[in-house]
C-alpha positions in Angstrom: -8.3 -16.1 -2.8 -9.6 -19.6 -4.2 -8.6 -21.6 -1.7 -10.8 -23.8 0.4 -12.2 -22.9 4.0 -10.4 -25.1 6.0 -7.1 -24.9 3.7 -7.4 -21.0 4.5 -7.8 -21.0 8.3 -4.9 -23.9 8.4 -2.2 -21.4 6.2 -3.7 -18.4 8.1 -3.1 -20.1 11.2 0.5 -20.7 10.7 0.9 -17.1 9.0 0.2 -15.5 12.3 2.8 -14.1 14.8 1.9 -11.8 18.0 4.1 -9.3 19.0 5.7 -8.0 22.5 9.3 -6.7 23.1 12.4 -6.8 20.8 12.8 -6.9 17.0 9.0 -6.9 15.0 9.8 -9.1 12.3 7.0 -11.5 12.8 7.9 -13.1 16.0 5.8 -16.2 17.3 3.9 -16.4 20.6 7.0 -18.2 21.7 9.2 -15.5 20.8 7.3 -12.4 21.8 9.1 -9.2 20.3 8.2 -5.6 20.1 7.9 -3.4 17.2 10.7 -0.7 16.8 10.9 2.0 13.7 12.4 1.3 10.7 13.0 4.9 9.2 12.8 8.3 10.9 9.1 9.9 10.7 10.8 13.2 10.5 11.2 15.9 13.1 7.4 15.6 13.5 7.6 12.2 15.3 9.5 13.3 17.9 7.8 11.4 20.4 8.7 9.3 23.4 8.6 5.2 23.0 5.1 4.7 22.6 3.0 2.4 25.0 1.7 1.1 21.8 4.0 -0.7 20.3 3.7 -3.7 22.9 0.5 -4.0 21.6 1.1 -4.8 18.2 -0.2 -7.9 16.4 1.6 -9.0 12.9 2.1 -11.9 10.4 4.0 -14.4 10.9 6.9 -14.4 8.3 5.9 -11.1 6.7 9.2 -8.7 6.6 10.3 -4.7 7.3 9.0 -3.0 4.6 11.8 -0.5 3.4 9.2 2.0 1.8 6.9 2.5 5.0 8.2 2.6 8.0 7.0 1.5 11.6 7.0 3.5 14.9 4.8 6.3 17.2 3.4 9.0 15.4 2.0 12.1 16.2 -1.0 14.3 15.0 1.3 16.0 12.8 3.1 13.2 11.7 0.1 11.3 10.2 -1.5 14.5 8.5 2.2 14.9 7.0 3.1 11.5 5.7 -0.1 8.9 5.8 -3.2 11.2 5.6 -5.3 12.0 2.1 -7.6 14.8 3.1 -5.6 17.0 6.3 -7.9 19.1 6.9 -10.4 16.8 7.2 -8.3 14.5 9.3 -7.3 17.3 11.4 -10.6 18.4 12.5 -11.5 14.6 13.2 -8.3 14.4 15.4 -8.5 17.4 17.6 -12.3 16.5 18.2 -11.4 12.9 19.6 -9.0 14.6 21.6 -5.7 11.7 20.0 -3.7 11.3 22.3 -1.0 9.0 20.1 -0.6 6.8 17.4 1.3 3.9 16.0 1.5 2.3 12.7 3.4 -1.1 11.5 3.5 -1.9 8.1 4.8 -5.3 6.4 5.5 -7.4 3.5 4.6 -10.8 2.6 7.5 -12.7 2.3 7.3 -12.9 -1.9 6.6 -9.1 -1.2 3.3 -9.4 -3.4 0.9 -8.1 -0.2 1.7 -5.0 2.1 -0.2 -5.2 5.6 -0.7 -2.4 7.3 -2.1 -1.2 11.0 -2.4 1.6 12.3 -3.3 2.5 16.3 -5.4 6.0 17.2 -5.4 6.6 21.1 -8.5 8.9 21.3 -9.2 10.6 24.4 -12.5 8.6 25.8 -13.9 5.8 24.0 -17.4 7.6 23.0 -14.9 9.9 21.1 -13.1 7.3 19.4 -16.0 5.9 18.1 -16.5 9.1 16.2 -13.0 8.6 15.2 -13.1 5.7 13.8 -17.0 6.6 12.1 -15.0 9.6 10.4 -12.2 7.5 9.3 -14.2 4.6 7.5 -17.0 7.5 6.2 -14.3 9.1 3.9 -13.7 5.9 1.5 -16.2 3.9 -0.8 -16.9 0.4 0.5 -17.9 -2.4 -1.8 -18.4 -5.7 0.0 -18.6 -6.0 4.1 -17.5 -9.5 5.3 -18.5 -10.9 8.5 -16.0 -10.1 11.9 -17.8 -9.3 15.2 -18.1 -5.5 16.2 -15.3 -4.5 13.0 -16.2 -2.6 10.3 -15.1 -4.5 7.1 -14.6 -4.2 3.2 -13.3 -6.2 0.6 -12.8 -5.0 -2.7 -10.5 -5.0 -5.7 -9.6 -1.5 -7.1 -7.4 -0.1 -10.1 -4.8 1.9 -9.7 -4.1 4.7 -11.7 -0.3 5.1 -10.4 1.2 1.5 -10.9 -2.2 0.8 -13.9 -2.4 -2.2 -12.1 -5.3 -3.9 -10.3 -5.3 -3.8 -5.9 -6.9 -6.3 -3.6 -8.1 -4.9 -0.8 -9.4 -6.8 2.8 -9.1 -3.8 5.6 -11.0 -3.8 8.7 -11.2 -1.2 11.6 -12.5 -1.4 15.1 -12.7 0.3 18.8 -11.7 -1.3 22.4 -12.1 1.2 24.8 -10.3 4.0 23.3 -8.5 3.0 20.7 -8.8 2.6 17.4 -7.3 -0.5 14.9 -7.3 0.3 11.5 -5.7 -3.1 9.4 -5.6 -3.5 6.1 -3.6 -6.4 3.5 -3.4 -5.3 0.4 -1.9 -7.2 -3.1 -1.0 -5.7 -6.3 -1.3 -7.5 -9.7 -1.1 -7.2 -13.4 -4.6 -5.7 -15.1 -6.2 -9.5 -16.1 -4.3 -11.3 -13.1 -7.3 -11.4 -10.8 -6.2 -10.5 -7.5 -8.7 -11.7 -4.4 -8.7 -9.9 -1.1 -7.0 -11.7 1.6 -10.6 -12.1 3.9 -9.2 -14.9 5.5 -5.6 -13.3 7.3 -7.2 -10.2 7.9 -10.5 -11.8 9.5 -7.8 -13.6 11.6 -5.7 -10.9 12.7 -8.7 -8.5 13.5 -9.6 -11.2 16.3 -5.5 -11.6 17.5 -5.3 -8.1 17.7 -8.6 -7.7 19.3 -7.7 -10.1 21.9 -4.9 -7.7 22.5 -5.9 -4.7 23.1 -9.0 -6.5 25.3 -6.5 -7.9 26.8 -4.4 -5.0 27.9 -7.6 -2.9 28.7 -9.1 -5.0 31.0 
């Protein structure tokens, strides 16, 4: 985004909040909260509190987003509401055997960028590596940046919808059986240059990493 190496790891730094039990609006390390839903997922999502949400890892000082909800999903849910090709997701689904989901979405605080994650519990870890393969396989990648054992792109994109331009930094990864899909993304006027945010998501692929590790071993 322009901004020097160390200024970047300094603002990303204090961006960053990790999650536990409570409210999820970007809690420190100090203040550990857990992520709860911000809008019903429909009649779908009927599922119980989901395991997952402890294990959540947001900004700091990024907000509820009031068009994308947070909370447990299930199969149906996802190919419902989040998924672009259901049958295709479907099939890649019922072969990893999912077990759950969970997805958090949020807004910077000038509401400019839209983070997203999303959690797949597949049923072995072998199997959620073909997940997560699947997943990534069904997009066009431009520019991989470096993070350990993730699968990474950066790229800027228009879109047709808003005919503006979209910044995107997304990463996805596999500990154990799950699989993290994040992604920050940042809408701008055509001509206003938007960069992808490399350096928040590069640092919240290795707190949520550290996580999930975590809560595995």
């Amino acid at each position: 985004m322009g901004t020097a190496p160390g200024v970047a790891a300094v603002v990303t730094a204090l961006l960053l909040g990790v999650t536990g039990c409570g409210s999820d609006a970007g809690a420190s390390v100090s203040d550990v909260s857990t992520p709860t839903a911000t809008k019903s997922l429909g009649p779908a999502a009927k599922a119980p509190r989901s395991a997952l949400a402890g294990l959540i890892v947001l900004p700091r000082g990024y907000i509820a987003d009031s068009q994308d909800g947070s909370g447990p999903f299930t199969a149906a849910t996802f190919l419902d509401s989040w998924s672009a090709v259901p049958a295709v997701d479907r099939a890649l689904l019922l072969n990893a055997g999912f077990v759950e989901g969970y997805r958090a979405t949020r807004l910077s605080p000038d509401k400019k960028k839209r983070f997203t994650l999303q959690l797949f519990k597949a049923a072995t870890p072998a199997k959620a590596n073909v997940l997560q393969e699947g997943f990534w396989s069904q997009d066009t990648h431009e520019r991989g940046f470096t993070v350990p054992n993730a699968l990474t792109d950066a790229r800027v994109e228009y879109d047709g919808g808003t005919g503006q331009s979209e910044a995107v930094a997304e990463a996805s990864f596999v500990v154990g059986a799950l699989v993290a899909e994040l992604s920050v993304r940042q809408t701008g006027a055509l001509g206003s240059n938007p960069q992808p945010d490399i350096a928040l998501i590069t640092a919240l692929v290795k707190q949520q990493r550290a996580r999930l590790t975590s809560n595995s071993s």
